[in-house]
N, C-alpha and C positions, 0 to 999 in steps of 0.2 A: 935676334936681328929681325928686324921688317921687313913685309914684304913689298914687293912695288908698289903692290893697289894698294896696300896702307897708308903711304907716303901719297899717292891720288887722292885717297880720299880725305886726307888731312888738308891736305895742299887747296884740294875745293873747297874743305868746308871753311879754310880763313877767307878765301876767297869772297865766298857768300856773303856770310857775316862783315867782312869789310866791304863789299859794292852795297846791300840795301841799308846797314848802317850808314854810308857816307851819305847816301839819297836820301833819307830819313833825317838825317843832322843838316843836310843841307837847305833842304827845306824849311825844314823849321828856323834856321837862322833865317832865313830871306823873308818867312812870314813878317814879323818884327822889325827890319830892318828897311826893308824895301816893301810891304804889303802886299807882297805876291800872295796868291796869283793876281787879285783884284787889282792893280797897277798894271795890268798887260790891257785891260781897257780902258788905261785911263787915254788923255790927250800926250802926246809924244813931248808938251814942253814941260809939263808936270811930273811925267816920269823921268825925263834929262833931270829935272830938279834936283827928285828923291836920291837917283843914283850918283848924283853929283855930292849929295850931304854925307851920305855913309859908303864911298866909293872905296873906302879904305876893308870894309867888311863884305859889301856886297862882291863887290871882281873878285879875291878870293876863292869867296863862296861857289861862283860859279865856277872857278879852274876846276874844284875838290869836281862840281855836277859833272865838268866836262868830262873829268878823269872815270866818271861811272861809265861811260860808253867804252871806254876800254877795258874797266873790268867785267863789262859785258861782255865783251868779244875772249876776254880771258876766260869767263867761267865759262862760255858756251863751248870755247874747246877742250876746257875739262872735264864738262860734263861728256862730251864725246866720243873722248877716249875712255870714260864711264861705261857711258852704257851703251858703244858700240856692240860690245862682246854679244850683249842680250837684246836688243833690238834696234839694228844696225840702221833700216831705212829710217825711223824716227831719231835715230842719234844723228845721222846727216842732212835731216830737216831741221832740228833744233840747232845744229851748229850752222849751217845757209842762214835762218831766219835770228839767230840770237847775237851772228856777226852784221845782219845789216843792223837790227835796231840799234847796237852799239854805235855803229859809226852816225846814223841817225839823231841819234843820239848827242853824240860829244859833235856833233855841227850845230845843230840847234842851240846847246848852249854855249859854244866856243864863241856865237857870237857877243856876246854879253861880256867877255874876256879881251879881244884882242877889237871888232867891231865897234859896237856901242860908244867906249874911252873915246874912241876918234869920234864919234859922232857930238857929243856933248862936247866939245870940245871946241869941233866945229862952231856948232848953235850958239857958243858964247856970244860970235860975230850976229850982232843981227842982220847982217845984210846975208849971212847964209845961213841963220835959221829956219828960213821954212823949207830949204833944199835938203838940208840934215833930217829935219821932220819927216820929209816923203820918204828919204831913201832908208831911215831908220824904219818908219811902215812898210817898205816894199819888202825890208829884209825880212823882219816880224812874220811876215804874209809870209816869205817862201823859205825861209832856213829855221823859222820858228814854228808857225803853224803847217805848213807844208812838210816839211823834212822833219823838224825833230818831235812834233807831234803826230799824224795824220800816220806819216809811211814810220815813224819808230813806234806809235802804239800798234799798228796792224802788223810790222814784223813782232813786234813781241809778242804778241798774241798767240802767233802761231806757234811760235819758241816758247810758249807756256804751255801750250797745247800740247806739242810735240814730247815737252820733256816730263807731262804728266802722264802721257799717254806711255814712255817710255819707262818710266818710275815704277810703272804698274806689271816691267816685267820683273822685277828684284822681288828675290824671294824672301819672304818676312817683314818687308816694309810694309804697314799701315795703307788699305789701299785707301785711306781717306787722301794722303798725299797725292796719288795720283789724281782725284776727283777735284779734289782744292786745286789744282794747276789749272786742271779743266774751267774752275769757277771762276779762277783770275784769268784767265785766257777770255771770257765773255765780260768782265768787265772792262778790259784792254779794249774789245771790240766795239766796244757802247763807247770808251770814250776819242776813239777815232773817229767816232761820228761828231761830235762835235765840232770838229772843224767845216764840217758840208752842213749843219744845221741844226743838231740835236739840242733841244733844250738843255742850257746850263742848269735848271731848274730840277731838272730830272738827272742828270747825271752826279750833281753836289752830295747827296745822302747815299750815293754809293760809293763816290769818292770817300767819304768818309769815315765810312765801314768798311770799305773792300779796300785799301792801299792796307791797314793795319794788318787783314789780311793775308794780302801778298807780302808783307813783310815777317809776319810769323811763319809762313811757311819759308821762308829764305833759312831763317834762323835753326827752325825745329829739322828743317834737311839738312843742315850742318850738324848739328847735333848728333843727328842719328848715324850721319855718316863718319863724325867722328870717334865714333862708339863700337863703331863695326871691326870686325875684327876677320870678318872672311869676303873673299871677292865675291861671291856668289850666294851670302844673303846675308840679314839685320837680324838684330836682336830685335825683341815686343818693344815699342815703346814701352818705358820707365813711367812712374807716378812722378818723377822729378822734370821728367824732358816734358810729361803735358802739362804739368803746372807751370812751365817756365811760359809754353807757349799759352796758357791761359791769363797769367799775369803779362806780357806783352800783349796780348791784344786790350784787356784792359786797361793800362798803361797808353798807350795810342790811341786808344774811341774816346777817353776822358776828353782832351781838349773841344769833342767836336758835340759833345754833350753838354758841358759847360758854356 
């Protein structure tokens, strides 16, 4: 028979594994399809366009994004009942901070889902085409670059921080994990600046490197936590668990080297 924390720790790590899979799948359909992200600066009638040709793949695509902000709010209060037992004040920052970026999160792209549709729709009429343009900008400005990027990458950041900082109390876990949260916790932080000014120029080659990243540590924590076998510590990583996560980071940087 299993124990509780076994059925937790299983329970998070499908978790994991399906929230940065879905963001990783999601994006990559939108690249293709829609030219994300490069289409968020295009002119607003060019992007009604694009989203108007493949409206059938892109909405979708964004539900799947929107629905990541609630499995962020679900994993950050698994992870909390996690690692309250072992470091209780960083388990109650990471689940404050891992519940706003979710919701942060699924607003930012919920517009794009139920928003946007109505806008293009609008804009058909030329006589209220350039009112749709503004108010599809204003929203961009405040549910897109304001909320789901600005306050969801700086809450997640701290919710990265938090839960590496919290990682590093479990005994036998790799404390590379905890330092890796730490790592994506500072590129969270670099790319909230972007919206008040940071070079796109300077942030693209860490995007690049650093989302692959954050995504193998999503992975390799699921892994190890579904591996475990006692509430209070990890087996050694395995030559199997770091090879899975060395082929997934190679696997991910490919595109942005080609």
């Amino acid at each position: 028979m299993h124990s509780p924390s076994r059925g937790l720790d299983r329970t998070t790590s499908l978790i994991l594994v399906l929230h940065i899979g879905s963001m990783f799948a999601g994006f990559s359909i939108l690249g293709p399809a829609f030219e994300f992200p490069e289409v968020l600066r295009y002119p607003a009638a060019e992007r009604f366009a694009l989203f108007s040709e493949n409206l059938s793949v892109i909405r979708p695509t964004y539900w799947v994004l929107t629905m990541t902000g609630i499995t962020q709010i679900l994993l950050s209060v698994l992870l909390h009942q996690l690692l309250q037992p072992h470091a209780p004040t960083r388990a109650l920052v990471l689940l404050v901070f891992g519940t706003l970026a979710g919701f942060s999160q699924a607003l930012g792209f919920g517009r794009w889902v139920i928003l946007i549709p109505w806008l293009v729709a609008e804009a058909a009429d030329p006589e209220k085409a350039a009112m749709a343009a503004m108010l599809e900008g204003a929203f961009n400005h405040y549910a897109g670059m304001l909320v789901g990027e600005h306050i969801a990458n700086l809450c997640w950041a701290v919710w990265l921080a938090a839960t590496g900082l919290a990682l590093r109390k479990l005994n036998g876990l790799n404390a590379g994990f905890g330092w890796c949260g730490l790592g994506c916790s500072a590129l969270m932080l670099l790319l909230a600046g972007e919206q008040i000014g940071v070079s796109g120029d300077v942030l693209d080659p860490l995007v690049a490197f650093g989302f692959p990243v954050l995504g193998v540590w999503h992975i390799l924590l699921a892994m190890m936590l579904w591996r475990r076998n006692d509430a209070d510590s990890f087996a050694s990583m395995s030559p199997y668990v770091a090879g899975t996560g060395v082929l997934l980071f190679v696997g991910m940087t490919i595109p942005a080297i080609v």
